[in-house]
FITI-474605 format. One record per atom (N, C-alpha, C): residue in one letter; x, y, z. Coordinates in steps of 0.1 Angstrom, whole numbers, plus 5000, padded with zeros to 4 digits. Last residue first. Layout:
N
AXYZ/...
***
This chain:
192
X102574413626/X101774503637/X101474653625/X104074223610/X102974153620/X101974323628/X105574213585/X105074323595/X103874263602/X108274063570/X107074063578/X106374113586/X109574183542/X109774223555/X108374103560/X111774013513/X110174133516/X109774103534/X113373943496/X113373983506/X112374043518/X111873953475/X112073833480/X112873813491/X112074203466/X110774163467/X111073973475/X114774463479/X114374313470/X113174263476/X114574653495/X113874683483/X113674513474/X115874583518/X114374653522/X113374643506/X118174503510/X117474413518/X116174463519/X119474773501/X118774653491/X117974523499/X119674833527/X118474953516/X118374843509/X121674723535/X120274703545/X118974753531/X123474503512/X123374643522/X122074643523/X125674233511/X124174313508/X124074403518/X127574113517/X127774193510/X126274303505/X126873873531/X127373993540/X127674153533/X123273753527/X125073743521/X125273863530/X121373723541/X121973603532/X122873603529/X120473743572/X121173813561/X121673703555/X117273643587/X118573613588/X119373703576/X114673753585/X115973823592/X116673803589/X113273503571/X112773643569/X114173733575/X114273323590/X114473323578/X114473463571/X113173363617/X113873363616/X114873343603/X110273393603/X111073503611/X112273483612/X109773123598/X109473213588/X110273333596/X110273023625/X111172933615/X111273043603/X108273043640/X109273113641/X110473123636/X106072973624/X106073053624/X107373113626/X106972693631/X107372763617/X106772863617/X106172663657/X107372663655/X108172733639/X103772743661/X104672833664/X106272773661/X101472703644/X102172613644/X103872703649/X098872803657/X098772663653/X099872593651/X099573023670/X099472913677/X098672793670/X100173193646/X100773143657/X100773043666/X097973193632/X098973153624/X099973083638/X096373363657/X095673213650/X097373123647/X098073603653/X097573513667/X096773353662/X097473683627/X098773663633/X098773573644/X094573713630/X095173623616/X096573583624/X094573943649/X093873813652/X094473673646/X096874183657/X095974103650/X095773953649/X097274243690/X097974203676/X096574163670/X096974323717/X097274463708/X097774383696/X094974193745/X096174153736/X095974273724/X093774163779/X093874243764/X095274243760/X094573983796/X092873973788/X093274053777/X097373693798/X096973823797/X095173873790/X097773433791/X097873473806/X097273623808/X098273373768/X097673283776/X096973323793/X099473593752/X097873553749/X097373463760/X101773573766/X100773673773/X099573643764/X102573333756/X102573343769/X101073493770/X103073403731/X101873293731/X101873283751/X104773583729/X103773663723/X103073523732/X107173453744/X106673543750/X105073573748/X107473263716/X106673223731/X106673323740/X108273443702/X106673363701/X106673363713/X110473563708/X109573623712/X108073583707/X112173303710/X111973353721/X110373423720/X111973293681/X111673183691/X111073233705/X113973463677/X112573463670/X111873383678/X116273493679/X115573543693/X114173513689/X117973483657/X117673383661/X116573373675/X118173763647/X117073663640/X116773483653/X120773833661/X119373853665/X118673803663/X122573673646/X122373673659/X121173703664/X121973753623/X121873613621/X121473573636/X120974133629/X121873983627/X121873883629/X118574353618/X118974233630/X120174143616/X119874683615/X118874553610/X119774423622/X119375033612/X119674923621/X118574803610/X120875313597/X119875223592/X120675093601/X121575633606/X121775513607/X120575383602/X122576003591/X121575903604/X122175773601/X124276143580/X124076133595/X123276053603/X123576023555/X124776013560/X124976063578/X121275983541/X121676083548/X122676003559/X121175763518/X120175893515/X121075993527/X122375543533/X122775613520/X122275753516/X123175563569/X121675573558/X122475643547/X125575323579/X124875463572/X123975463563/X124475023600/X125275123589/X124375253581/X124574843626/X124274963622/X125175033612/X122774503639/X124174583630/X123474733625/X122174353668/X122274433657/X122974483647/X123474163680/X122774133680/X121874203668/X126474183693/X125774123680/X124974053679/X126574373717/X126574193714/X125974113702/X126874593706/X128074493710/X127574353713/X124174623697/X125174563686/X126274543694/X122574643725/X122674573712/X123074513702/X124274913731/X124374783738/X123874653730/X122975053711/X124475053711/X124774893721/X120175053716/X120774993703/X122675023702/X120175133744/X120475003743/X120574953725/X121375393744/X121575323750/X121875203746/X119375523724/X120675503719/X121475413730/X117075463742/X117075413728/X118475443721/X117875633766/X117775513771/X117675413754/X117875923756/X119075833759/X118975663766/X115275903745/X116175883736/X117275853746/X112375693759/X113575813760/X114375823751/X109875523740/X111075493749/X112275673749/X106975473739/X107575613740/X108875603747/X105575273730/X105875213744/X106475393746/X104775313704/X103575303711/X104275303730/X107675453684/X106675293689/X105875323701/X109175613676/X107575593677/X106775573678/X111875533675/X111375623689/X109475663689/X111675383659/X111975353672/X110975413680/X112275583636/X111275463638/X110975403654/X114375713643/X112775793642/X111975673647/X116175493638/X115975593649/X114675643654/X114775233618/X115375363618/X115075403637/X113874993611/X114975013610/X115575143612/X110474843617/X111274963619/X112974923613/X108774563611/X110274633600/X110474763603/X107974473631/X107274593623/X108274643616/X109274233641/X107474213638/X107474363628/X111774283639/X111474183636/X110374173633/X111674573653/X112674523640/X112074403637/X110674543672/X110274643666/X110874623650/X112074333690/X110374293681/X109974423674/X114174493693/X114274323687/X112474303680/X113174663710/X113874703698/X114074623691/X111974503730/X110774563722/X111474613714/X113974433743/X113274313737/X112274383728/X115374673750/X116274623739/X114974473731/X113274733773/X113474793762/X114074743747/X113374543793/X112274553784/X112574623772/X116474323796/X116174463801/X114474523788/X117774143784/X116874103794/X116274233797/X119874083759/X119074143756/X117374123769/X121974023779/X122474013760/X121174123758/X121473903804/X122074013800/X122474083787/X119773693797/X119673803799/X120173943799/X121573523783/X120773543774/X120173683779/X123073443804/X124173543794/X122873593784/X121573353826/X122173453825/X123073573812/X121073133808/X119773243810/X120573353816/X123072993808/X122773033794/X121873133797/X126273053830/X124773063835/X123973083819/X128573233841/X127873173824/X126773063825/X127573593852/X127773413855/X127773313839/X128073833841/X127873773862/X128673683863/X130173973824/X129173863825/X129173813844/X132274103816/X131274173824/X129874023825/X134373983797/X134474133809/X133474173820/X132973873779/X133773803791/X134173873805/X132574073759/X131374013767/X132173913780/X134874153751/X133874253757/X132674163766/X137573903759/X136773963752/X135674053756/X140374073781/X139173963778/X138273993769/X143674203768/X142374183774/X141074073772/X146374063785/X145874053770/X144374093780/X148674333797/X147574223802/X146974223786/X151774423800/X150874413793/X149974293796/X151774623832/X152274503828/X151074453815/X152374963826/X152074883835/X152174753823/X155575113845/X155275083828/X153775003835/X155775393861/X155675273860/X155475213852/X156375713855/X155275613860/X155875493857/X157775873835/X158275833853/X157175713857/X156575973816/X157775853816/X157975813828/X156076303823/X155676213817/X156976083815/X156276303863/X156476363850/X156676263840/X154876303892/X155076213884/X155176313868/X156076463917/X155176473912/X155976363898/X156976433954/X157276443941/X156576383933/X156576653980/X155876543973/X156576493957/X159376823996/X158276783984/X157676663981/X159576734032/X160076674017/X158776684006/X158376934057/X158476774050/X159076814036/X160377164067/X159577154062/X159577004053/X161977164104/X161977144089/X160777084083/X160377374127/X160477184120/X161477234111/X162577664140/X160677564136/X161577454131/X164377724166/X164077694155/X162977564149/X164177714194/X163577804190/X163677834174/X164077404216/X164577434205/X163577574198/X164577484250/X163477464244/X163777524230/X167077324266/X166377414267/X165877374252/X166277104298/X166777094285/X165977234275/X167677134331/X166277134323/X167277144304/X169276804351/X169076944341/X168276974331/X167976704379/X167976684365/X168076814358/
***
């Protein structure tokens, strides 16, 4: 068998990669998107969508900070008794209003900060957070509310939660948060 002799020129060098220049890509195919909340929901499941709306401790204590102690500010927040992080408190008041649950507009007086108030959406959690409050009066030894509040409550928690969610709800869309703070018949209920 004749020997074959042994090629003394190298490979050829593979073929440039060729690089994508602006327009060359592919168009991609217009997809309508899902709504924000349809995007990410586990399950529609009502306790599922309720939890993920607002299930995580912190967004429920920004809901009852607004609702029981007419906080509406950043500052305010962040003074509450629980000492929540700041990137965990812009966190979830951003997560909050995508699911309308909050609304956030500029503080008239200073234009860099924000004035939060609950929406028709949120007011309606009022419910919820009796019966949390009347669970850990049931279950828990030391309770942090006033007595008068705890009485009022469980004599008639439903209009209690009926006054709260009244008290929040926004009457007109045209009213801005500062005149909601200053009309006397709008007047807050501060439980704490």
């Amino acid at each position: 068998m004749p020997r074959q002799k042994k090629s003394t020129t190298p490979p050829a060098p593979p073929p440039p990669r060729s690089r994508l220049i602006r327009g060359d890509a592919p168009k991609a195919k217009a997809v309508k998107p899902l709504p924000p909340r349809a995007q990410k929901n586990r399950s529609l499941c009502p306790i599922n969508l309720v939890l993920e709306a607002v299930g995580d401790s912190w967004s429920m204590l920004i809901v009852r900070d607004l609702m029981l102690r007419g906080h509406t500010s950043y500052q305010a927040f962040l003074r509450s008794d629980e000492r929540i992080a700041t990137n965990i408190l812009a966190d979830r008041l951003q997560k909050l209003e995508q699911n309308g649950l909050i609304s956030k507009a500029a503080d008239p007086a200073d234009a860099r900060k924000y004035i939060y108030a609950l929406t028709s959406k949120g007011a309606d959690l009022a419910p919820l957070l009796v019966e949390m409050t009347l669970f850990s009066l049931k279950h828990e030894q030391r309770i942090d509310m006033p007595k008068e509040i705890v009485a009022e409550m469980q004599k008639n928690k439903q209009g209690f939660a009926g006054k709260l969610v009244r008290n929040f709800t926004p009457r007109t869309k045209a009213k801005s948060v500062r005149e909601a703070e200053v009309d006397p018949a709008d007047e807050t209920l501060s439980l704490f």
